[in-house]
C-alpha positions as CSV (number, residue, x, y, z in Angstrom):
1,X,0.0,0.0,0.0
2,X,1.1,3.7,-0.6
3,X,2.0,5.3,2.5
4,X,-1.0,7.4,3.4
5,X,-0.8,10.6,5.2
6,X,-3.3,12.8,4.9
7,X,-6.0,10.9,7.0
8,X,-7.5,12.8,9.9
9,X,-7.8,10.5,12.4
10,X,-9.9,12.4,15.1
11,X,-11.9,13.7,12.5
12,X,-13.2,10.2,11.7
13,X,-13.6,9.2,15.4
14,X,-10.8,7.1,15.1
15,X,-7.4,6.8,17.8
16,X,-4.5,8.2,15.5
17,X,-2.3,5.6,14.1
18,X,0.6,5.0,15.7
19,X,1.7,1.2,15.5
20,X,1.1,0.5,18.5
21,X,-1.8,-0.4,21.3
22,X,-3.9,2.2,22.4
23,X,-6.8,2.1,25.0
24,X,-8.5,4.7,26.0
25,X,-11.5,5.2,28.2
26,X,-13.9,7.9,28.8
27,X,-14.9,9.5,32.2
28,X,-17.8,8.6,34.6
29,X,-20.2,11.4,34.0
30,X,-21.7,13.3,36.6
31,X,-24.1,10.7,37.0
32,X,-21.4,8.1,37.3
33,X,-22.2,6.5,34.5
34,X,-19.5,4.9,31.7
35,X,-19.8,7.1,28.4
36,X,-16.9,5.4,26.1
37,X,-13.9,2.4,25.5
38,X,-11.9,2.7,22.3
39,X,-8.8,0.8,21.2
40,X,-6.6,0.5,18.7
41,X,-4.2,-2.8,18.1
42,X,-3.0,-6.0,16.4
43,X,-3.7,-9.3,17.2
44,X,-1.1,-9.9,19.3
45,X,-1.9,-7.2,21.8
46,X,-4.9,-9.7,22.8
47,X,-4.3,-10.5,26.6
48,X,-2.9,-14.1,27.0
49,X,-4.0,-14.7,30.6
50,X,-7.4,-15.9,30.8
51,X,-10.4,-13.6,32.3
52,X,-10.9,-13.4,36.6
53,X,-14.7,-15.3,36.3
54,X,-16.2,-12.6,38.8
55,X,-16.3,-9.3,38.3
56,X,-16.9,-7.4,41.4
57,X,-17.8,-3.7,40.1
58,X,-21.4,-2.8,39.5
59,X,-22.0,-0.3,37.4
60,X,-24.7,2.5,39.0
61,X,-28.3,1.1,38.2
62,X,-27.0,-2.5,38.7
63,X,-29.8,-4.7,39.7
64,X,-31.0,-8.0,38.9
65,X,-33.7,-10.3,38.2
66,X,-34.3,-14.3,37.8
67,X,-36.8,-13.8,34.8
68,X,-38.2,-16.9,33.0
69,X,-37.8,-16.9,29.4
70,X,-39.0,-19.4,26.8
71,X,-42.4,-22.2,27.5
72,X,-40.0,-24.7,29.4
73,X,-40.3,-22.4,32.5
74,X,-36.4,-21.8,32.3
75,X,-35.2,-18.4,34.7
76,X,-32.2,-16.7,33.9
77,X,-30.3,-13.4,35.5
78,X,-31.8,-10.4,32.9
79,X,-28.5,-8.4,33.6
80,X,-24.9,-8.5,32.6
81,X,-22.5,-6.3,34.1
82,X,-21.3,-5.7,30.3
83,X,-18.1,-4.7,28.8
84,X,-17.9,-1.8,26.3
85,X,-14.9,-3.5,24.9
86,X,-14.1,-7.2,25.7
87,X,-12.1,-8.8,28.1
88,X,-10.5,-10.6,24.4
89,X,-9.5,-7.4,23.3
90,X,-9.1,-4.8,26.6
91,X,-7.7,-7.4,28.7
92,X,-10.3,-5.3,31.5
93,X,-12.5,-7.2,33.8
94,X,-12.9,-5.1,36.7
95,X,-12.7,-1.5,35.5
96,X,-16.3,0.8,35.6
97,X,-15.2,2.9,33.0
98,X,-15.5,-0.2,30.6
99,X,-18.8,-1.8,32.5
100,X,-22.7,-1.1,32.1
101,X,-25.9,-2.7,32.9
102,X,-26.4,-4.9,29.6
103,X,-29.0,-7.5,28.7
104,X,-27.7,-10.8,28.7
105,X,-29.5,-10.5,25.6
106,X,-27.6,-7.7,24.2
107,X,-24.1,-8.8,26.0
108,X,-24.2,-12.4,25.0
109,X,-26.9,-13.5,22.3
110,X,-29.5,-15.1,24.5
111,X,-31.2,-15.1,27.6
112,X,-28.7,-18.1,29.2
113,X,-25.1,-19.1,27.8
114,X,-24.3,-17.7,25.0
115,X,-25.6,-16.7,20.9
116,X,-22.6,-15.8,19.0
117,X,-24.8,-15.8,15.9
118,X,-27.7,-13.5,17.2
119,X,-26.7,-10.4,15.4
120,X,-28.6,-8.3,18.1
121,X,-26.0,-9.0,20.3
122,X,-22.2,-7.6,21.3
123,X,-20.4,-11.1,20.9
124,X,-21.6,-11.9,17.3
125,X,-19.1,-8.7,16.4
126,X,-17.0,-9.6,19.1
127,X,-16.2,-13.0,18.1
128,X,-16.1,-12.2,14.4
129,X,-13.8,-8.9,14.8
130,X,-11.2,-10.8,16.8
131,X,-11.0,-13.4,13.8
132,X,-10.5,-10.8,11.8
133,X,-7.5,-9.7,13.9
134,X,-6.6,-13.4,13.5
135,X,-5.8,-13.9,10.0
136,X,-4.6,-10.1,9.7
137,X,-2.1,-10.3,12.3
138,X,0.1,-7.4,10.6
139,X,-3.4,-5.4,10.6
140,X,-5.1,-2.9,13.4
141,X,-8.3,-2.4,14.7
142,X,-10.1,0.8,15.6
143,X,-12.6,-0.5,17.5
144,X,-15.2,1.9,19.6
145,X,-18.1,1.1,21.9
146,X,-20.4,3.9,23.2
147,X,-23.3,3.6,25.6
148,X,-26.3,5.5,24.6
149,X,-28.3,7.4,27.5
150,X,-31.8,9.1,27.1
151,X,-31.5,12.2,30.1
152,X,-31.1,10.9,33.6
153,X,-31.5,7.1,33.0
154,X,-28.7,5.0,34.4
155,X,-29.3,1.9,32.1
156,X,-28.3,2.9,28.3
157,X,-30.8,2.2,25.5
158,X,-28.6,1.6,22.9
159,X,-24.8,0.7,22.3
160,X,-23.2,1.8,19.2
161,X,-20.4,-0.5,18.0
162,X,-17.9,1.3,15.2
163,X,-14.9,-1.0,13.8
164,X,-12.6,-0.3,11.0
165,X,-9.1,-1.7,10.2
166,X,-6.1,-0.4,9.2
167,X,-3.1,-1.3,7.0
168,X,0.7,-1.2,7.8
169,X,0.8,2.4,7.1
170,X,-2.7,3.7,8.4
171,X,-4.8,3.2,5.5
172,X,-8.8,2.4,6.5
173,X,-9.7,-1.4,5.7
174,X,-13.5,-1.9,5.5
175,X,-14.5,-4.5,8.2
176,X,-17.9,-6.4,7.0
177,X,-19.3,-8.6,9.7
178,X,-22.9,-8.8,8.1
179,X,-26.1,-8.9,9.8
180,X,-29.0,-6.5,9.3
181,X,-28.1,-4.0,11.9
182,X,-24.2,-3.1,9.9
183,X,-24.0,0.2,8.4
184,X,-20.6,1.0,5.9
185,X,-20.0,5.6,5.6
186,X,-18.2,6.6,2.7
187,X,-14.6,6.1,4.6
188,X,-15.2,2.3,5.0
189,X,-15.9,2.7,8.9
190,X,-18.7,0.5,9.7
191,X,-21.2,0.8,12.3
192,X,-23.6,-0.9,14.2
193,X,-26.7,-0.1,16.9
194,X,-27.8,-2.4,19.1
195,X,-30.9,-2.0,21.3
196,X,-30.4,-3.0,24.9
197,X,-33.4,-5.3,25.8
198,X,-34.8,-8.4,26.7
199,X,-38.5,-10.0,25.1
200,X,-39.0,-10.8,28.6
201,X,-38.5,-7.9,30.4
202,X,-40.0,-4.2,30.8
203,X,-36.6,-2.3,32.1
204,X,-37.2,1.0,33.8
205,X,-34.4,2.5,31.9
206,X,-34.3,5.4,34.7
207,X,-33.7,3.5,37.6
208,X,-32.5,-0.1,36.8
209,X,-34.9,-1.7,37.5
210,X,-37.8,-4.5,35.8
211,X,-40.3,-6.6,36.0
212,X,-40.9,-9.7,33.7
213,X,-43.2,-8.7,30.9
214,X,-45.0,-12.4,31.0
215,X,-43.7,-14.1,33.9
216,X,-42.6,-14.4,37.4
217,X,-39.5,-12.9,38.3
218,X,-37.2,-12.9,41.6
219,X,-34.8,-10.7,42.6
220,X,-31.3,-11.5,43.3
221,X,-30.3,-10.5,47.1
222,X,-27.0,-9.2,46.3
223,X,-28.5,-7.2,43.3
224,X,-29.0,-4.1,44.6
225,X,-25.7,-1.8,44.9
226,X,-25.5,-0.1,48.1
227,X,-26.0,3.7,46.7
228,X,-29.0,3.0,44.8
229,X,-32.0,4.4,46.3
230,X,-34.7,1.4,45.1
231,X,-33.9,-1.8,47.2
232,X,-34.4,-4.8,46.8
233,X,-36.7,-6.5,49.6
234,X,-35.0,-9.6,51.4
235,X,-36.2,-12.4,51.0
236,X,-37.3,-14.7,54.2
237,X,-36.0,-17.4,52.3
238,X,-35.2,-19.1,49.0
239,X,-38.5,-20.6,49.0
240,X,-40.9,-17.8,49.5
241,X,-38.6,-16.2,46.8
242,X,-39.9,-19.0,44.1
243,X,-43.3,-18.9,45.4
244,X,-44.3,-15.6,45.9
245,X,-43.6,-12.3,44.0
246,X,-41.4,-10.0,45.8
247,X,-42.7,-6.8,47.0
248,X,-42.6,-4.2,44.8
249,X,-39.7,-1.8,44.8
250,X,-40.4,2.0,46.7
251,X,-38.7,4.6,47.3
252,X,-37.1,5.6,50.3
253,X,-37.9,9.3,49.4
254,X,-40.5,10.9,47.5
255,X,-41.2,14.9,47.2
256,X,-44.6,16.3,47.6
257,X,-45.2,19.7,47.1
258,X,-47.3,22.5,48.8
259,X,-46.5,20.8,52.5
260,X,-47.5,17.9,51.2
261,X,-51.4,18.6,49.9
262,X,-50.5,18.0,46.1
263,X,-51.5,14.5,44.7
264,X,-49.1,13.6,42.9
265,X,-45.2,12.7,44.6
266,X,-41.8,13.2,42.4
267,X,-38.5,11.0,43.1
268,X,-36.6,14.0,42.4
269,X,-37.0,18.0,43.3
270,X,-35.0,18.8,40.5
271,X,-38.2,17.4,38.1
272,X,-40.6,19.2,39.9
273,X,-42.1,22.2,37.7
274,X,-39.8,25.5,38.1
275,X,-42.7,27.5,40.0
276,X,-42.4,24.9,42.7
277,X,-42.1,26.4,46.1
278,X,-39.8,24.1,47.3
279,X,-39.9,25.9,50.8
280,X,-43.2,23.9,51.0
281,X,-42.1,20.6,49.2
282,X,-42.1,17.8,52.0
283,X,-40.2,14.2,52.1
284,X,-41.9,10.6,52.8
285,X,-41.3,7.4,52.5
286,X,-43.1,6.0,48.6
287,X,-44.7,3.6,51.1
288,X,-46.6,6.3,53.2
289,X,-47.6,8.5,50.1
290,X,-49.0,5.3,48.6
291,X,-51.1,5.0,51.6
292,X,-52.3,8.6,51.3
293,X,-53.7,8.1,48.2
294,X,-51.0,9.7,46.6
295,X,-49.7,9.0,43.2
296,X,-46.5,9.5,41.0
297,X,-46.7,12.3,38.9
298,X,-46.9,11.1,35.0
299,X,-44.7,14.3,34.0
300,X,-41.1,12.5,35.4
């Protein structure tokens, strides 16, 4: 290949070429949420130790519930603490800049194990981009994985995957993985959305949490992470867990304006309407304003 120069790396969303492995991660937001993983590099940047099984980091919004999917009456966790970029690739397990609340759907292909032919999942790309690396050892990657938030909500409703490769002396190689959701821009830089969902699960994309959209579900008790404001009930034991649903998730504080006469309650002040006086706005449990006949306000 002719030496290329004159390609603007940044300009393309891409790391700069420099022959050699680059990783770089974006900051928490205020919010503490992940917002970006990029890397650049060969295959023989690819971590040779294999993966720590546990990861011990939960992202903010981690929570998680035994849903059954299928007829058979199978339950599987609805949550994967996911990686933006793989452990195959990053060589990260722990790190929350690299982790967010994902589908197992959406992480691994399927509700339990693993798809890597369900295109509406992250390991189809995964496993086909790090062939790719495979028999192009003297190749690069550019490989980019962003978490999509709408507002506040802690639990992203999209991830974008972008992948391109890159010759010996920095020209951009189209990378064609197929499947419906791959989009190729004029530079050869391809692109790919992915929703973050399950068929058997309505996610409150806010907050973290869900409830099975057919069927029973159980909470795990170690689910809940300790600065979230929605936990989980304990259960009395693994039994009643099965048998009953648990109690639904509150609030440990709810806002209720004009000294607490208005009928609706908000979970945050800052959603209230802007000629709130919030001199008068009171705090209660979710729990007691249920009782008063109070209910959340539609507008948050």
């Amino acid at each position: 290949h002719a030496k290329q120069t004159n390609i603007d790396y940044p300009s393309l969303n891409l790391l700069t070429f420099k022959k050699e492995k680059q990783l770089v991660l974006g900051e928490f937001d205020s919010l503490g949420r992940a917002t970006s993983a990029h890397i650049q590099l060969q295959d023989k940047d690819e971590p040779k130790k294999r993966r720590e099984p546990k990861i011990k980091y939960n992202p903010v919004g981690w929570h998680n519930y035994k849903l059954t999917y299928g007829n058979q009456g199978k339950k599987s966790w609805l949550f994967n603490r996911g990686h933006l970029i793989g452990y195959q690739f990053s060589g990260l397990t722990d790190e929350g800049k690299n982790l967010v609340p994902l589908t197992a759907w959406t992480n691994s292909g399927h509700y339990k194990g693993t798809n890597s032919n369900n295109s509406e999942g992250m390991l189809y790309y995964e496993k086909r981009l790090d062939s790719w690396l495979a028999t192009h050892p003297n190749f690069w990657l550019d490989y980019q994985v962003k978490p999509i938030y709408t507002g506040n909500e802690l639990i992203p409703r999209q991830v974008v995957l972008q992948y391109v490769g890159l010759d010996e002396s920095g020209n951009l190689i189209n990378i064609q993985l197929g499947g419906s959701k791959e989009s190729v821009d004029s530079n050869g830089i391809s692109t790919v959305v992915l929703e973050n969902y399950s068929k058997n699960a309505t996610i409150d994309y806010l907050k973290g949490t869900a409830t099975p959209s057919l069927v029973p579900t159980e909470e795990s008790s170690q689910s809940s992470s300790s600065s979230s404001v929605v936990e989980s009930q304990p259960s009395e034991s693994s039994e009643s867990v099965e048998a009953s649903q648990p109690a639904t998730q509150l609030a440990t504080v709810v806002y209720i304006a004009r000294n607490g006469s208005a009928d609706v309650y908000w979970y945050s002040k800052e959603n209230m309407p802007s000629n709130t006086n919030l001199s008068k706005v009171i705090e209660m449990s979710e729990e007691e304003a249920l009782s008063l006949g109070k209910r959340h306000t539609t507008k948050e």
